[in-house]
Structure formats: structure tokens, C-alpha cells
Jmol script that loads the backbone (N, CA, C; Angstrom):
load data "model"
ATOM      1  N   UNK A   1      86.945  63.991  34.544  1.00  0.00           N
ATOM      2  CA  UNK A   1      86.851  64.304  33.134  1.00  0.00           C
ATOM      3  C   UNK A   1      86.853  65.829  32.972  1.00  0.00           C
ATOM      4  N   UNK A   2      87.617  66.042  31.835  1.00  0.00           N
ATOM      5  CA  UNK A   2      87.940  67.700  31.569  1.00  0.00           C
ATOM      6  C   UNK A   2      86.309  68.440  30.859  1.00  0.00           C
ATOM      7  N   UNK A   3      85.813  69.341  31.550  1.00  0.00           N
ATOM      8  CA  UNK A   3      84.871  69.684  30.796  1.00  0.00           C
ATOM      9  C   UNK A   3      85.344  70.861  29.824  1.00  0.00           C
ATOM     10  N   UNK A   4      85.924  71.716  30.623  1.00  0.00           N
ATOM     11  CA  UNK A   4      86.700  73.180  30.027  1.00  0.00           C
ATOM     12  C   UNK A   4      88.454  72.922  29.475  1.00  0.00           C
ATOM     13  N   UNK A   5      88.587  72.349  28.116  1.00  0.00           N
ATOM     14  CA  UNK A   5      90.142  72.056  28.136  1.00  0.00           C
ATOM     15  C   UNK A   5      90.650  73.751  28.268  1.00  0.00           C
ATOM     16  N   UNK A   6      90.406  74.505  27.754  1.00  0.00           N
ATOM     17  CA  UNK A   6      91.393  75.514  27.681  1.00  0.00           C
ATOM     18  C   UNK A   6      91.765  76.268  28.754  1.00  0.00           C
ATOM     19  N   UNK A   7      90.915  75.657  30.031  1.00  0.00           N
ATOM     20  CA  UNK A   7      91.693  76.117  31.209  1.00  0.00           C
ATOM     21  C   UNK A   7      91.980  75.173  32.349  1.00  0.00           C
ATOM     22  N   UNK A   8      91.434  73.739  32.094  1.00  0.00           N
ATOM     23  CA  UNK A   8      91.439  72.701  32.552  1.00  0.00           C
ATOM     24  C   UNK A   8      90.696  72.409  33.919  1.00  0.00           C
ATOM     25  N   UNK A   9      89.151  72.738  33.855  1.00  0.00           N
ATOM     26  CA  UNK A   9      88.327  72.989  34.623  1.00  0.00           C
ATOM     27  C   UNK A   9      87.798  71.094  34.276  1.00  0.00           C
ATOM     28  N   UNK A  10      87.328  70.609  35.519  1.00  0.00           N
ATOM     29  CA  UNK A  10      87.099  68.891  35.544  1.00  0.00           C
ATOM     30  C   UNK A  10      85.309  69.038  35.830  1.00  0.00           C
ATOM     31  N   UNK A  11      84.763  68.097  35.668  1.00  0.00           N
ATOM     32  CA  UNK A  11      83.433  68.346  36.305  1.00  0.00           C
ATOM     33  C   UNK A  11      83.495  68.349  37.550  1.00  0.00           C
ATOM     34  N   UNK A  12      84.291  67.403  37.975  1.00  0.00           N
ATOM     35  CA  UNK A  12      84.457  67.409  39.815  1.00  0.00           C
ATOM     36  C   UNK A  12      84.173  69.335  40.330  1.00  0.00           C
ATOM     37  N   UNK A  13      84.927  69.737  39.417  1.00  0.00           N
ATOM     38  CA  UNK A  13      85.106  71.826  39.945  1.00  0.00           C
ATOM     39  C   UNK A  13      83.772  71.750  39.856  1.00  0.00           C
ATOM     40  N   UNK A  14      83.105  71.966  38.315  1.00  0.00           N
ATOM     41  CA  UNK A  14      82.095  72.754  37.973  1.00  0.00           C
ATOM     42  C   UNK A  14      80.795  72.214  39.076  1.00  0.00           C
ATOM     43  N   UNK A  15      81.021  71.247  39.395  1.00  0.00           N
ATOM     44  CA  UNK A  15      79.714  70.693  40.509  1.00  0.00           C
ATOM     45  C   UNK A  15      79.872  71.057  41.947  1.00  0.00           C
ATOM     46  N   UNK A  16      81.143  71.209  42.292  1.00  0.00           N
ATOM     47  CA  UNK A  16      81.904  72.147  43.657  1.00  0.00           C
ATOM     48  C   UNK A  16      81.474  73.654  43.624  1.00  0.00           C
ATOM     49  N   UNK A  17      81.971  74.246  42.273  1.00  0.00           N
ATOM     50  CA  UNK A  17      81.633  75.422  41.878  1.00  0.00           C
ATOM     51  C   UNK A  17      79.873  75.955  42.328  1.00  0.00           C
ATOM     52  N   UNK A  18      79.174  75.164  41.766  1.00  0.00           N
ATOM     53  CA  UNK A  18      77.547  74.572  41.883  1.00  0.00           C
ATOM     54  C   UNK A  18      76.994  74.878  43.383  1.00  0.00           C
ATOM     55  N   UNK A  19      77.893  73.861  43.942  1.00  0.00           N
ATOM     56  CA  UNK A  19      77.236  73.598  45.313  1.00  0.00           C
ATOM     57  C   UNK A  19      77.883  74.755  45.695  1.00  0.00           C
ATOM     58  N   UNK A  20      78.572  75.597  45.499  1.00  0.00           N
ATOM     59  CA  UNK A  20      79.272  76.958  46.603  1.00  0.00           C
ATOM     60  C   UNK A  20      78.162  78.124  46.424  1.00  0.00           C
ATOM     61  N   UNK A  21      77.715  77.628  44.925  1.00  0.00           N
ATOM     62  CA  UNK A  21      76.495  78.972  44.944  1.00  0.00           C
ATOM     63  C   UNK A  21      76.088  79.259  43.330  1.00  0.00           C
ATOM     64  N   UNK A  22      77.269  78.875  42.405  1.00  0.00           N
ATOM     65  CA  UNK A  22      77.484  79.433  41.243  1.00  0.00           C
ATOM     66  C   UNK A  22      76.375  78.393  40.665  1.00  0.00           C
ATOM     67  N   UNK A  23      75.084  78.785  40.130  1.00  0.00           N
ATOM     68  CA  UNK A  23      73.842  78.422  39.236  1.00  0.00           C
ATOM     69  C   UNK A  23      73.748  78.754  37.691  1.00  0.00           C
ATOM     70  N   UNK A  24      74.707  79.238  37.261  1.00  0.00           N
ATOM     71  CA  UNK A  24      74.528  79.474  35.723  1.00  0.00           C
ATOM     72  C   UNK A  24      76.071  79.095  34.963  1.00  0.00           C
ATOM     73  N   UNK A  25      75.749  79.001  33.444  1.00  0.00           N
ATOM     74  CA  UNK A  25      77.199  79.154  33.688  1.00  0.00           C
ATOM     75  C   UNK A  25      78.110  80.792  33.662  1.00  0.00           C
ATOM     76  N   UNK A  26      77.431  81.516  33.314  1.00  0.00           N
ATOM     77  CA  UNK A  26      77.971  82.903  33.576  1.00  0.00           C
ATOM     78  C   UNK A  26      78.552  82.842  35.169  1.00  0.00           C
ATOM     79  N   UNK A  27      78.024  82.661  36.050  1.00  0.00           N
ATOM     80  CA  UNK A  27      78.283  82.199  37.306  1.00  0.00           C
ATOM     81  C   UNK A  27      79.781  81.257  37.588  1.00  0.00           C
ATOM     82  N   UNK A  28      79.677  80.126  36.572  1.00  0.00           N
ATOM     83  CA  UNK A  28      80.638  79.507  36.676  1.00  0.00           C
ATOM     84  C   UNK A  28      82.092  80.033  35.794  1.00  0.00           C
ATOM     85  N   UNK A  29      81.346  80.819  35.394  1.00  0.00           N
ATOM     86  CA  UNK A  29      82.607  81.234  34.301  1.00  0.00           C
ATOM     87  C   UNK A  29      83.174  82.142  35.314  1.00  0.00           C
ATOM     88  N   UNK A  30      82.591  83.055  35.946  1.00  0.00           N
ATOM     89  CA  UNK A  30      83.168  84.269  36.916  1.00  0.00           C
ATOM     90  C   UNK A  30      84.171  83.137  38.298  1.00  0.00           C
ATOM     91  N   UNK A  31      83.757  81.924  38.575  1.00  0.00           N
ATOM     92  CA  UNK A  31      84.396  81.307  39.707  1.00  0.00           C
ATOM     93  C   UNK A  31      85.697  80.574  38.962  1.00  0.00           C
ATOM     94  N   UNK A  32      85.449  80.594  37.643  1.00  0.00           N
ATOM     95  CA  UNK A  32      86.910  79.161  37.420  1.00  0.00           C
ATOM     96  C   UNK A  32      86.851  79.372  36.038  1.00  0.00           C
ATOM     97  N   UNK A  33      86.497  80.321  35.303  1.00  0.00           N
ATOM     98  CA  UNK A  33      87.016  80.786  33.385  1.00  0.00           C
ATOM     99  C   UNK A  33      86.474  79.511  32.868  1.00  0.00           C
ATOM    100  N   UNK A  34      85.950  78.712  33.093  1.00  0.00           N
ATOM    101  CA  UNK A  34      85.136  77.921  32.236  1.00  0.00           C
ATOM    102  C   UNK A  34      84.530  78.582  31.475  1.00  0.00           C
ATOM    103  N   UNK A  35      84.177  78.816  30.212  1.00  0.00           N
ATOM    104  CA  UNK A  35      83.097  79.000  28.802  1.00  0.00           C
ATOM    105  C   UNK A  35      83.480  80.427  28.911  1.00  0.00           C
ATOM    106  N   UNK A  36      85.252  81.069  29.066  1.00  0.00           N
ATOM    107  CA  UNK A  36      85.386  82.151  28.920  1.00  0.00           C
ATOM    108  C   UNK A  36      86.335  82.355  27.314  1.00  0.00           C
ATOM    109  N   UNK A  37      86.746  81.143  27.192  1.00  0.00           N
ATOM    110  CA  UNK A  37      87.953  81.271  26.312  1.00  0.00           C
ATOM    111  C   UNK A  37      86.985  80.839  24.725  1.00  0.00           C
ATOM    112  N   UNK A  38      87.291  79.519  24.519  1.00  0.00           N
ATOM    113  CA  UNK A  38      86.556  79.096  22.830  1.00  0.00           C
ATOM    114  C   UNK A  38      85.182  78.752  22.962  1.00  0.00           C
ATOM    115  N   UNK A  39      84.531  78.687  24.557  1.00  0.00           N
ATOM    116  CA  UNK A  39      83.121  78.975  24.751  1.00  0.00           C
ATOM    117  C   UNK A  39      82.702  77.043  24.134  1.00  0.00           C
ATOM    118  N   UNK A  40      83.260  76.163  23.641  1.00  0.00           N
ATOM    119  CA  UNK A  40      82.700  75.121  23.582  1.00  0.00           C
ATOM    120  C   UNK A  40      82.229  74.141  24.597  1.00  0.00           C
ATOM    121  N   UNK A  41      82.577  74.705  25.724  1.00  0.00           N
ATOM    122  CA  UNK A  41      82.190  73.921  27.262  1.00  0.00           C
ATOM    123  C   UNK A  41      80.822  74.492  27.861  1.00  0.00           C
ATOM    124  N   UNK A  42      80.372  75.397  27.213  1.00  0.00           N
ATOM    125  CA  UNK A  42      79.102  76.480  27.782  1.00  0.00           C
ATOM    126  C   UNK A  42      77.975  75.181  28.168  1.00  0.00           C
ATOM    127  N   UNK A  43      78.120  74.205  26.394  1.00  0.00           N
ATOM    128  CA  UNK A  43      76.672  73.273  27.147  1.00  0.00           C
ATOM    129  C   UNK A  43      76.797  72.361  27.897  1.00  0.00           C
ATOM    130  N   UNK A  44      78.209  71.928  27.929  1.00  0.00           N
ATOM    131  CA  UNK A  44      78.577  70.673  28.851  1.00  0.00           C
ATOM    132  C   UNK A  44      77.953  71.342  30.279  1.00  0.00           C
ATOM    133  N   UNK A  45      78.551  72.666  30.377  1.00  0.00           N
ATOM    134  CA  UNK A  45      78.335  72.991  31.840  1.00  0.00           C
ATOM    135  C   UNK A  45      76.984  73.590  32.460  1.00  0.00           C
ATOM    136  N   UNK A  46      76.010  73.453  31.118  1.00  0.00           N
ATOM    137  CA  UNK A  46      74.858  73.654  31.338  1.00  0.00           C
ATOM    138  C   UNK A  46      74.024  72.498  31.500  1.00  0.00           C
ATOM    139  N   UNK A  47      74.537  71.807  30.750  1.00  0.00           N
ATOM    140  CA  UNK A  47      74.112  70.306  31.296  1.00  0.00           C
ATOM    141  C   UNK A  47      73.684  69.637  32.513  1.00  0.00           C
ATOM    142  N   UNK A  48      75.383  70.030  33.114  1.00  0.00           N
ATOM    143  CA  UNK A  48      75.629  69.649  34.419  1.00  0.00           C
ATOM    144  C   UNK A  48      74.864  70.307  35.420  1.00  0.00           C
ATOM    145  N   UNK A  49      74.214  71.447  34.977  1.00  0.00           N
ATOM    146  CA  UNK A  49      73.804  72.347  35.893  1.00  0.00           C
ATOM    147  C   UNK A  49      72.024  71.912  36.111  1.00  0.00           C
ATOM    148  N   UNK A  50      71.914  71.436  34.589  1.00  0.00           N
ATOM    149  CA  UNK A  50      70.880  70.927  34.707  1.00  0.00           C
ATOM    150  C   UNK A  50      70.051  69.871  35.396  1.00  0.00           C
ATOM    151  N   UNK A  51      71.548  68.739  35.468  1.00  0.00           N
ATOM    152  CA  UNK A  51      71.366  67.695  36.145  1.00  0.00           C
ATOM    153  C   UNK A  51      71.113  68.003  37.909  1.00  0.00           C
ATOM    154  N   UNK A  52      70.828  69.056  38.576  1.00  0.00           N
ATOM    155  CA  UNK A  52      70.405  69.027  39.459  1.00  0.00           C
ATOM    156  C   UNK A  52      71.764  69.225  40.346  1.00  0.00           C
ATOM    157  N   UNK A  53      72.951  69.956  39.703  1.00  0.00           N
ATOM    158  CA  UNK A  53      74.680  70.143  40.696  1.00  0.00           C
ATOM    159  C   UNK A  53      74.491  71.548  41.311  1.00  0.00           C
ATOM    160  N   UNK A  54      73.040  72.072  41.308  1.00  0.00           N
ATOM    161  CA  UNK A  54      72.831  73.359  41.803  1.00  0.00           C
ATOM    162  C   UNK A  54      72.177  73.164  43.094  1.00  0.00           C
ATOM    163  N   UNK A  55      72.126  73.134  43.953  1.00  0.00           N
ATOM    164  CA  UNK A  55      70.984  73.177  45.257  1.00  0.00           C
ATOM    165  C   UNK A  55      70.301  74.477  45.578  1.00  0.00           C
ATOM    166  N   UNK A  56      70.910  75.149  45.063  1.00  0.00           N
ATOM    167  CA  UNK A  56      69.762  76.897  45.183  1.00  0.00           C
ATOM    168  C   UNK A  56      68.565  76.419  43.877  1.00  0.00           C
ATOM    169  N   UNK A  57      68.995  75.459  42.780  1.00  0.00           N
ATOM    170  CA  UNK A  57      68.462  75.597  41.748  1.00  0.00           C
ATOM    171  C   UNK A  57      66.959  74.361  42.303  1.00  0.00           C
ATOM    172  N   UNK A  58      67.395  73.287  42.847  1.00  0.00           N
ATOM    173  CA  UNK A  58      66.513  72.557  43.466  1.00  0.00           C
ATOM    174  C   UNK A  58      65.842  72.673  44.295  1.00  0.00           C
ATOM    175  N   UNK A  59      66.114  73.946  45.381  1.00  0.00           N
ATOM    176  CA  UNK A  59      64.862  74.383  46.379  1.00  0.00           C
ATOM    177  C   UNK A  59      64.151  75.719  45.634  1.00  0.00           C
ATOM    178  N   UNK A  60      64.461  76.105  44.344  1.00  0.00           N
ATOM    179  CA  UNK A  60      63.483  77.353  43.820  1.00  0.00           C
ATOM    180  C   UNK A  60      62.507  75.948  42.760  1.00  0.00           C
ATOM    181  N   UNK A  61      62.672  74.939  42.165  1.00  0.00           N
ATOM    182  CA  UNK A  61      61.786  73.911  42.072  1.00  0.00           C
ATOM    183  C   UNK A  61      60.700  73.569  42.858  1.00  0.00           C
ATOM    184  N   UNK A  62      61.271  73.464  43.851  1.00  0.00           N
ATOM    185  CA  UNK A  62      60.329  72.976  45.238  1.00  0.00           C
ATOM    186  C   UNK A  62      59.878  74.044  45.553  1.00  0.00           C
ATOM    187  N   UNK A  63      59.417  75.204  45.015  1.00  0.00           N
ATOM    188  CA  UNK A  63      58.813  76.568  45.755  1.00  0.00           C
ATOM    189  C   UNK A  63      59.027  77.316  46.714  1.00  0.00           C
ATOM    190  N   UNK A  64      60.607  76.762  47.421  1.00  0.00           N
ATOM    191  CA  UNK A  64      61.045  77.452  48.542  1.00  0.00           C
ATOM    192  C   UNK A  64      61.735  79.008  47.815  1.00  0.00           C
ATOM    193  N   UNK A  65      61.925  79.641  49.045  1.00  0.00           N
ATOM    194  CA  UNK A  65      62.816  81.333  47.953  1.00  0.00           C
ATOM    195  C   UNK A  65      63.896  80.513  48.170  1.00  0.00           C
ATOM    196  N   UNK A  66      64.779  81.685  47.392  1.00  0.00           N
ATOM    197  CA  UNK A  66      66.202  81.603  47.107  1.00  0.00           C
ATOM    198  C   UNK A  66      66.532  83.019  47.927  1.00  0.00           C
ATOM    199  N   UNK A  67      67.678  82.964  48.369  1.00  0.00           N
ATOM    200  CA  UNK A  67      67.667  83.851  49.531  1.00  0.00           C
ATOM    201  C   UNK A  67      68.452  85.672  48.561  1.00  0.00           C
ATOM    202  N   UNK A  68      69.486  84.899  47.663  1.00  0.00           N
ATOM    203  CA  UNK A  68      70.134  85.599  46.756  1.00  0.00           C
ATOM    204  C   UNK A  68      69.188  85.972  45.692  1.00  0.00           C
ATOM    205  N   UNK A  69      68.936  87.169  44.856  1.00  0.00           N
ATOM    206  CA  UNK A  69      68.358  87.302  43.912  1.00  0.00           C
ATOM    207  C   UNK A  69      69.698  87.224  42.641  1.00  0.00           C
ATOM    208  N   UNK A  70      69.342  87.205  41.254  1.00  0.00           N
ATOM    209  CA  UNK A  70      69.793  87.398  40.323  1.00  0.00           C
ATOM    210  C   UNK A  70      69.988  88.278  39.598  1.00  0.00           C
ATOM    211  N   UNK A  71      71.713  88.610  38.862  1.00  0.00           N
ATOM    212  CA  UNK A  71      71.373  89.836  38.492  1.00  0.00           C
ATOM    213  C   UNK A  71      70.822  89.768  37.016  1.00  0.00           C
ATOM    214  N   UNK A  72      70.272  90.919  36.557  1.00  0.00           N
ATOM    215  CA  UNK A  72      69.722  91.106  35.540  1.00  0.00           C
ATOM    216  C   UNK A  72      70.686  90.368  34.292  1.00  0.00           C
ATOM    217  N   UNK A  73      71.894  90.460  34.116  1.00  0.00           N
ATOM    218  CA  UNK A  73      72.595  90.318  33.311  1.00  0.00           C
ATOM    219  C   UNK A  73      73.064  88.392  33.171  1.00  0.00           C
ATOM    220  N   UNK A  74      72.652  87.928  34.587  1.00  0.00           N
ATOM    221  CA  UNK A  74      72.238  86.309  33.852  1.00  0.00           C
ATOM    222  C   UNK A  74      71.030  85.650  33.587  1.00  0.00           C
ATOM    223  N   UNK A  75      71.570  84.438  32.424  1.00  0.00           N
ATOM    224  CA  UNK A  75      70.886  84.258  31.328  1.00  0.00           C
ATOM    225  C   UNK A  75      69.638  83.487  31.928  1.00  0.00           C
ATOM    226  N   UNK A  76      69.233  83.015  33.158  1.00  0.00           N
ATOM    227  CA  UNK A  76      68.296  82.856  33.687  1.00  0.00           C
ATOM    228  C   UNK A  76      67.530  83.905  33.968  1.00  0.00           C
ATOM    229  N   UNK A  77      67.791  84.941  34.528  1.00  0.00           N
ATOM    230  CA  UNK A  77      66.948  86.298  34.898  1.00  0.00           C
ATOM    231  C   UNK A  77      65.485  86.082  34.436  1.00  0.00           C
ATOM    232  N   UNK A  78      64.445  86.771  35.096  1.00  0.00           N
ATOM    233  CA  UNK A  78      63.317  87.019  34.774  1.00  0.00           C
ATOM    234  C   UNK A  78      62.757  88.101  35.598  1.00  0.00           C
ATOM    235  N   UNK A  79      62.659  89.357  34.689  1.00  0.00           N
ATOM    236  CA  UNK A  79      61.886  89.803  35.635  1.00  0.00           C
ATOM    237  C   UNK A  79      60.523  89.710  36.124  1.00  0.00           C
ATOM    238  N   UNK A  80      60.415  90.730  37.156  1.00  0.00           N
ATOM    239  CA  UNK A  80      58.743  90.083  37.960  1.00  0.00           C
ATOM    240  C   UNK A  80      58.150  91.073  36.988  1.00  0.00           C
ATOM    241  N   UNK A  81      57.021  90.452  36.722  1.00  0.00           N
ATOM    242  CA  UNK A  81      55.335  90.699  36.495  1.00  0.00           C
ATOM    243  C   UNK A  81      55.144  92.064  36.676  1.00  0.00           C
ATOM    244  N   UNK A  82      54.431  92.598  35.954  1.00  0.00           N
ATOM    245  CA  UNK A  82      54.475  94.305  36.503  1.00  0.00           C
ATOM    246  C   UNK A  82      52.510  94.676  36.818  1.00  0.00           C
ATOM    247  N   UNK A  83      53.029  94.936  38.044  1.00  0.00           N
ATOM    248  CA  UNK A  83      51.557  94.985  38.863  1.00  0.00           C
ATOM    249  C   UNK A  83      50.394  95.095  38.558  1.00  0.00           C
ATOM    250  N   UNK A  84      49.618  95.149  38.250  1.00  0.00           N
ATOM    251  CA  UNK A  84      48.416  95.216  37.469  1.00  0.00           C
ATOM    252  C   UNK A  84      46.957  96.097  38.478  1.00  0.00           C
TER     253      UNK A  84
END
end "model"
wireframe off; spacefill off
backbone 0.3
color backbone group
């Protein structure tokens, strides 16, 4: 099934995309122009992301690190706590 028509991105990609590393969809947009063009695929593919097609996203659940940090500029970001 087409999630992204305007560049013809399938979910089969965006969950491939997922498992290679890509956790957001800013992420996914940089691997395959998904939610670059009329942007109506942004929640489908947040969806999907939600559903657990991330495995970096399922061991920072489970309290393990993530080996990659994030850059500031995706929409997950948080920065750390400032020391007290």
C-alpha cells in the first residue's frame, strides 16, 4: 500500500527505511522524499513509526541507550536537563 503517492513510497519502504535506522519522519523524508512534497503522508508515516517499525525506538523504551544521538533539528529532540 502507497503511503507517500507523490513519490510512490509503499509502507513495505517506510518500515525498511525504519529498521536501517531512520526513527522520525524527518529521517524518513531525508532516506526516500516521503512527507517532502504535499506533506499529507507525514501522519501515516508517523503512525507507522509509532507502531513499533523503529528498533532504535524500542530499545530507548526498554531503557537501553541508543548508540546514535539526535540532532537538534528533529522533531523528537530533547534536550538534557541542565545540571543543577
Amino acid at each position: 500500500m502507497y503511503v507517500c503517492s507523490c513519490f510512490g513510497v509503499t509502507e513495505a519502504q517506510v518500515k525498511q527505511h525504519a529498521e536501517d535506522g531512520a526513527c522520525t519522519p524527518r529521517q524518513i523524508a531525508s532516506a526516500c522524499k516521503a512527507g517532502t512534497d504535499c506533506g499529507s503522508c507525514v501522519r501515516r508515516i508517523q503512525a507507522i513509526l509509532g507502531r513499533g517499525a523503529c528498533p532504535r525506538r524500542e530499545l530507548a523504551d526498554q531503557g537501553r541507550p541508543i548508540l546514535s544521538s539526535p540532532l537538534p533539528s528533529d522533531p523528537g529532540f530533547a534536550r538534557p536537563a541542565e545540571a543543577a
